[in-house]
VOGU-3710 file (C-alpha; in Angstrom, 3 decimals, decimal comma):
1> xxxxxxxxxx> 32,359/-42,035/44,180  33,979/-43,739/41,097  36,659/-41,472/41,088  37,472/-42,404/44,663  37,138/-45,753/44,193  39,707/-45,411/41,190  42,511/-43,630/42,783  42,030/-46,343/46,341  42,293/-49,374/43,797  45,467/-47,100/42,269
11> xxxxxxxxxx> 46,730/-46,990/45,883  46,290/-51,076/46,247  47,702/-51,805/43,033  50,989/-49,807/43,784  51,288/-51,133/47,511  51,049/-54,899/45,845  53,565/-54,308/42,949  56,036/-52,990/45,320  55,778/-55,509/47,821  55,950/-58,174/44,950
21> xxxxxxxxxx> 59,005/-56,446/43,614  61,397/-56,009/46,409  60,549/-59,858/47,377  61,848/-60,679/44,061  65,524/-61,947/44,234  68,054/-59,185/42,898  69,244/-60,274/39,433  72,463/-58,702/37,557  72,269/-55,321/36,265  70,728/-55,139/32,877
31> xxxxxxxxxx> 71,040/-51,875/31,609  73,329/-50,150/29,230  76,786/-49,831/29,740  78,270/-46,391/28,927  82,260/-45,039/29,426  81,162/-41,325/30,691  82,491/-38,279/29,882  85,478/-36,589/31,536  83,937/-34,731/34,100  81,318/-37,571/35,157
41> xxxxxxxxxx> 81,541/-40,167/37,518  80,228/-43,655/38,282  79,136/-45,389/41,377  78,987/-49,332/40,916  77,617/-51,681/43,171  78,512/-55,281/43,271  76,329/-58,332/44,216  77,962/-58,465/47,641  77,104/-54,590/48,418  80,450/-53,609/47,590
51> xxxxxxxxxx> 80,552/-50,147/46,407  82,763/-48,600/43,916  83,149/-44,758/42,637  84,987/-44,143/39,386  85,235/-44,559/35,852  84,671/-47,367/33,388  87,397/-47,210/30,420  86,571/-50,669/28,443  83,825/-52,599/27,742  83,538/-56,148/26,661
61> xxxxxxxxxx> 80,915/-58,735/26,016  80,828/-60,432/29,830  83,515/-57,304/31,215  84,024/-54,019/31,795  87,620/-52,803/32,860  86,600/-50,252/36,136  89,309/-47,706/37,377  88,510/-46,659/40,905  90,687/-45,458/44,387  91,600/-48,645/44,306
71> xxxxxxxxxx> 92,569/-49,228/41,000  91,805/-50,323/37,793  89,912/-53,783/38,155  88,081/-56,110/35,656  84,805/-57,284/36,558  82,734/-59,725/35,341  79,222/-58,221/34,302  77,310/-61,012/36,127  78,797/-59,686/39,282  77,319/-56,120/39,172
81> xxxxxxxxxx> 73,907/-55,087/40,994  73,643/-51,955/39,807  75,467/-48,956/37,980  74,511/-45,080/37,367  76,693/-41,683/36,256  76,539/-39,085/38,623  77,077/-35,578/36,071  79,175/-33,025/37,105  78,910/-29,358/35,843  81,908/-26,985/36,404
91> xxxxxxxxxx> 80,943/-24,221/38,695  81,480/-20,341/37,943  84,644/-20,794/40,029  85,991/-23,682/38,090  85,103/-26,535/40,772  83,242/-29,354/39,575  80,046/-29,716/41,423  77,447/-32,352/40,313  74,355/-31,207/38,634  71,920/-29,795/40,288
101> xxxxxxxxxx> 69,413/-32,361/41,262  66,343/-29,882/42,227  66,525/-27,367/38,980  63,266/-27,923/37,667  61,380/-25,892/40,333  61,450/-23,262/43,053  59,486/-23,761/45,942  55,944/-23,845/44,929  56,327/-22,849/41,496  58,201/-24,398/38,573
111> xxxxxxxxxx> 61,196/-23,537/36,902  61,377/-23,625/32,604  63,505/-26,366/33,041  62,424/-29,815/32,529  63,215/-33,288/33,680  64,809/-35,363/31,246  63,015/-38,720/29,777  62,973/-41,358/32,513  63,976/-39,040/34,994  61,806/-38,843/37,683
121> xxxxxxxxxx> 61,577/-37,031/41,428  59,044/-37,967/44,730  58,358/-34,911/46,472  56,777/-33,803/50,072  55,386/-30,690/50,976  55,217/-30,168/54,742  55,357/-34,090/55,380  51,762/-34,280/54,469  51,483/-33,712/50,754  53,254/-35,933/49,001
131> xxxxxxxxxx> 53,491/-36,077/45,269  55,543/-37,590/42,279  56,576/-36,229/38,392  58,450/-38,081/35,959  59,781/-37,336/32,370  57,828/-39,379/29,922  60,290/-37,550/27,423  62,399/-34,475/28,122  59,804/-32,375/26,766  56,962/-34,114/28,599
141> xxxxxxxxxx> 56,222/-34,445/32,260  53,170/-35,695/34,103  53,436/-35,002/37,950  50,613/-35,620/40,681  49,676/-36,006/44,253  47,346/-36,077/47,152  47,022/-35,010/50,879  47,564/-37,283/53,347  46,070/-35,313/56,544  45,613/-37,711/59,084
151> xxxxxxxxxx> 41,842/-38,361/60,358  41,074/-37,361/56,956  38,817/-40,206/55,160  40,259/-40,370/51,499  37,425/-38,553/49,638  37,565/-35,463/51,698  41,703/-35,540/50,745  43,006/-32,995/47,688  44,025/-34,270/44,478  46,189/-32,628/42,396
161> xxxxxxxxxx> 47,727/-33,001/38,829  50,598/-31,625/37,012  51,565/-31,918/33,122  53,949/-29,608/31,802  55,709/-29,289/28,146  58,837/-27,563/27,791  58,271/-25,393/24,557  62,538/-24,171/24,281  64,871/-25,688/26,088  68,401/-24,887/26,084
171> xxxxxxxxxx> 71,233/-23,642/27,893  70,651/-20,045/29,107  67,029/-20,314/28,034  64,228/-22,626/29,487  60,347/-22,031/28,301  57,498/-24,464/29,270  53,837/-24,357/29,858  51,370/-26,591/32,083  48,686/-27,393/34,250  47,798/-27,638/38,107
181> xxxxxxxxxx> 44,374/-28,853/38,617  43,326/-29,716/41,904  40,210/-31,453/42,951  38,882/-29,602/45,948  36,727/-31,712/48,253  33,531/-30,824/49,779  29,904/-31,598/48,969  29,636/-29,960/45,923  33,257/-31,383/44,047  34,950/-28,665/42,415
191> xxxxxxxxxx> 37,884/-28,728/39,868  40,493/-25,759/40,232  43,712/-24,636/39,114  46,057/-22,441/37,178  47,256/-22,665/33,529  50,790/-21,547/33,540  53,777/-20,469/31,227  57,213/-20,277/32,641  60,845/-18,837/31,676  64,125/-19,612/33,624
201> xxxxxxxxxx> 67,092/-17,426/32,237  70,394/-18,760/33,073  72,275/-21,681/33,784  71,316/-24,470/36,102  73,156/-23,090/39,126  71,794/-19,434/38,870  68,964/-18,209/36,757  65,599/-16,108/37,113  62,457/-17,456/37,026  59,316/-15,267/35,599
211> xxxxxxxxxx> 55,714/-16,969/35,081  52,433/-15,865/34,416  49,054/-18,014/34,765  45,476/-17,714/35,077  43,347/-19,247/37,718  40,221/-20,930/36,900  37,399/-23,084/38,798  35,275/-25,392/37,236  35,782/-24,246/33,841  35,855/-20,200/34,782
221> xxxxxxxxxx> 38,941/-18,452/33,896  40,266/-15,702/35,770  40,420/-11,973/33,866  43,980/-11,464/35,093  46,714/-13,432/35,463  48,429/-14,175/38,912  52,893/-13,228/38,682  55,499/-15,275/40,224  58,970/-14,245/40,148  61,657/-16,187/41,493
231> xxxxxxxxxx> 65,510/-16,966/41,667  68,468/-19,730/41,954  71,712/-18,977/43,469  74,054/-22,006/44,249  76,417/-20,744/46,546  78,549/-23,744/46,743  78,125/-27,557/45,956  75,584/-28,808/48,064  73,715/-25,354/48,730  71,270/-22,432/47,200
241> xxxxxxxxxx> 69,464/-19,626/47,905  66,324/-19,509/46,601  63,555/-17,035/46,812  59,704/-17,739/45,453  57,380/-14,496/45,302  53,753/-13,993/43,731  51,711/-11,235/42,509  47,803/-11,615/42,945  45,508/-9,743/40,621  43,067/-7,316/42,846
251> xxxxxxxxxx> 45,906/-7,733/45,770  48,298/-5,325/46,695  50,652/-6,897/48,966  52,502/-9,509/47,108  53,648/-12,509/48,630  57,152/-13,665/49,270  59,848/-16,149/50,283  62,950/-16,551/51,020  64,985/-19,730/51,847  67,808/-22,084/51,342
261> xxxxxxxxxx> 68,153/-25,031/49,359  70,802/-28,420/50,782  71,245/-31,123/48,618  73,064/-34,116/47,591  73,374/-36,063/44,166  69,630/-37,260/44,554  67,866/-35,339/47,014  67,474/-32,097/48,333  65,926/-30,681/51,364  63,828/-26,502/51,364
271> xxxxxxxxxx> 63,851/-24,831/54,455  62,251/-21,375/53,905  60,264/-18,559/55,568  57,211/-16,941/53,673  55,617/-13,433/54,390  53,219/-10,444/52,818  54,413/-7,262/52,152  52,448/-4,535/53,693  50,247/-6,762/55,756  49,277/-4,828/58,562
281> xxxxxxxxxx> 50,632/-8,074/61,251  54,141/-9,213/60,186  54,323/-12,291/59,957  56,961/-15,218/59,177  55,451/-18,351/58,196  58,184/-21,762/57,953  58,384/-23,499/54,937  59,713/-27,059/54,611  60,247/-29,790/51,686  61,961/-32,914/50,527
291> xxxx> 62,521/-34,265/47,254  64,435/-37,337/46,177  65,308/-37,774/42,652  65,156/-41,479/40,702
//
């Protein structure tokens, strides 16, 4: 009861803050300036909505000299709403594509990878579990969620939580480890979940995923671990293939996926089918999710 009466307050608290906040008048941005690197690019908004995409090359006290399609301006700092760097990777075939906004997880599963500090994504699994994870440093995240089934009174809805800890993380290499507990509801509360480890080999834009963990329930840990095995394939800018399978201890058919990936700069959008091997009734079952980065 205290625990529902925790996460509703949670809910309350959020709603008010955000109301509060977008009733606030916009101010000037305040954040850091930065002249990217060669292969990045910036999009700048101005107080009137005015967007530009480009570069800044100088920096002053009250300035910054902006070269865009329309070319190179200076613009008074009070003037600017808002400012971020978009990074761009060069592909296998040479093309610069910008990075890969969805690269720290499959479908389901998680990659090695990790989000970077203040990096942050809201996610949506088949529009009715929603959920959130953001870097508290880019070794740290701390992700969670909840159902939202309609009819549903809140404390018969699942909870779920998500740390994770990147243990190596570098170019070709990506290890982590974490959590997913889930509060089941039901008369008698239990607390369930796996306790993971992860590698991604490869880069960003093609890699294989292998992971191991061990289910538990209330405390009671599994005797074998459950498998997933996964891949990445970014065909072209804004697309991937991707393909999420698992292995259950005591099962014999394994369960797998495959599906495409569509994205932009910030958000991406699964559409996948999932199926058993060997089940006696073939079966294709649709698989849909959203993520926008922040």
């Amino acid at each position: 009861m205290k625990f529902n009466l925790f996460v509703t307050g949670l809910i309350f608290i959020a709603l008010f803050f955000t109301n509060t906040l977008i009733a606030q008048k916009q101010l000037p941005y305040s954040g850091e300036y930065t002249i990217p690197d060669s292969n990045d690019v910036q999009i700048l908004e101005m107080m009137d909505g005015v967007k530009l995409r480009g570069k800044i090359t100088s920096i002053s006290q009250d300035k910054i000299v902006f070269v865009s399609s329309l070319g190179t301006l200076t613009i008074e700092k009070s003037k600017i709403k808002s400012l971020r760097t978009i990074e761009y990777t060069k592909s296998t075939r040479g093309d610069l594509w910008f990075r890969n906004p969805n690269r720290t997880r499959l479908f389901f599963a998680p990659t090695g990878r990790m989000l970077g500090a203040e990096e942050g994504y809201f996610s949506d699994y088949y529009v009715f579990f929603p959920g959130i994870a953001f870097g508290l440093t880019s070794h740290f995240t701390l992700g969670g969620g909840m159902s939202l089934i309609p009819g549903v009174g809140i404390d018969r809805q699942i909870f779920y939580f998500t740390p994770k800890v990147g243990l190596i993380q570098s170019e070709k290499m990506n290890l982590a480890a974490g959590l997913l507990v889930i509060k089941i509801p039901g008369d008698d509360e239990e607390v369930a979940g796996i306790a993971y480890a992860v590698n991604t080999w490869g880069g960003e834009d093609a890699n294989f995923t292998f992971g191991a963990g061990y289910g538990f329930v209330d405390g009671d840990l599994a005797d074998k671990p459950m498998l997933v095995l996964g891949f990445e394939n970014r065909t072209s800018e804004r697309i991937s293939l991707v393909s999420e399978n698992w292995i259950f201890p005591g099962v014999d058919e394994p369960l797998i996926s495959f599906g495409m990936r569509f994205f932009g700069e910030k958000m991406s959008v699964d559409l996948a089918m999932w199926s058993i091997v060997g089940a006696e009734d073939f079966f294709l079952a649709p698989y849909v999710d959203f993520v926008y980065n922040f």
